[in-house]
N, C-alpha and C positions, 0 to 999 in steps of 0.2 A: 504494500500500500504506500501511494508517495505520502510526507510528512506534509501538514496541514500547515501553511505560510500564510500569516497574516502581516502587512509592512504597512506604516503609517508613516502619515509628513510631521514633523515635532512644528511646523509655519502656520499650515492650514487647516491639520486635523484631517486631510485624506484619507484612508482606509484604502486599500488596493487588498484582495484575496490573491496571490500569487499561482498561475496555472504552471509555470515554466520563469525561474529565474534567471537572471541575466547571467551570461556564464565569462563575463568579459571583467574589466575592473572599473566600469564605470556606474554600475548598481542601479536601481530603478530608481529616477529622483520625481519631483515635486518641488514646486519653487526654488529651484536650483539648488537643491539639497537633495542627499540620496536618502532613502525613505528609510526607518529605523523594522526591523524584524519586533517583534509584541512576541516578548517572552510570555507561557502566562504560568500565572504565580498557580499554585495548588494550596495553599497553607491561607485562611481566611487570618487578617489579619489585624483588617479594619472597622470600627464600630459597625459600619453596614454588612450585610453579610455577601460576600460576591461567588462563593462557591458553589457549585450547581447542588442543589438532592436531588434523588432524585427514589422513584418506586415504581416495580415492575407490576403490573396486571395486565393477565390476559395477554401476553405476547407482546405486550408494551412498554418500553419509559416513559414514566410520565416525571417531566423535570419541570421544578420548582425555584427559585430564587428569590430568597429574604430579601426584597431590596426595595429603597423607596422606589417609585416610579413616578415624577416628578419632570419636569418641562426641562428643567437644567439639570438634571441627575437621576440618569438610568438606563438599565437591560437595554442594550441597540438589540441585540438578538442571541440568539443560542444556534449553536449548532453541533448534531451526529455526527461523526467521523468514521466509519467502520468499513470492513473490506474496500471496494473502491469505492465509493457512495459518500456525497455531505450534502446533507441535508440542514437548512439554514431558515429559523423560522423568524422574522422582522418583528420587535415591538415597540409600543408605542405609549409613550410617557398617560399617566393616567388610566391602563389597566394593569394587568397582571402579568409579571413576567414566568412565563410557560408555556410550556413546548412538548408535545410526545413525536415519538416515534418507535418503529418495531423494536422491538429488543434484539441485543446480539450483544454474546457475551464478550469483554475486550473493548468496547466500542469507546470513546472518547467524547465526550460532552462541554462543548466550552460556551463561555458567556462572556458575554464584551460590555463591560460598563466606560460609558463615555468619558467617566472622571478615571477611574481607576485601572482600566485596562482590559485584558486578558485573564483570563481563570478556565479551569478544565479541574475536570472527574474522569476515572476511568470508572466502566459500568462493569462491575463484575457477574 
């Protein structure tokens, strides 16, 4: 399975998902800068909570995220990563940040908060 590359601009706030990195030394920029790689943290850190839960029924996860969801601070979206497959569901400040998809064990579940970054679960 290729690894799941998410690269942002530190200028504008871009987001680029990376299909195929640049394989040269000039790296994918954004406002004349090259775009920074989004480590994402796994260890919840901060008073919000940004680490995915998540719970299986019926052939499914169904993933959850403690977090405000607030106009200026929150869940952009959640995405599955499994076999070759990502599956990416968009949200939207003012409901609930959550997301299912089928279950599959190994799968990788991350959440992108607009202040704080990057975060992943593996689904065992």
């Amino acid at each position: 399975m290729k690894e799941f590359v998410v690269k942002k601009c530190m200028k504008c706030g871009a987001i680029v998902k990376v299909i195929e990195d640049c394989h040269c030394s000039c790296g994918i920029e954004c406002c004349g800068e090259e775009m920074k790689v989004l480590l994402p943290n796994s260890v919840d850190a901060a008073v919000e909570k940004h680490v995915p839960n998540y719970e299986i029924r019926d052939g499914k996860v169904f993933v959850t995220v403690n977090h405000v969801m607030e106009e200026e601070h929150f869940i952009e979206w959640i995405a599955f990563v499994f076999e070759d497959k990502e599956v990416i569901t968009y949200l939207e400040p003012g409901k609930d940040a959550v997301a299912h998809c089928k279950y599959v064990p190994g799968s990788t579940i991350y959440a992108y908060c607009n202040k704080h970054g990057l975060w992943k679960k593996t689904v065992e």
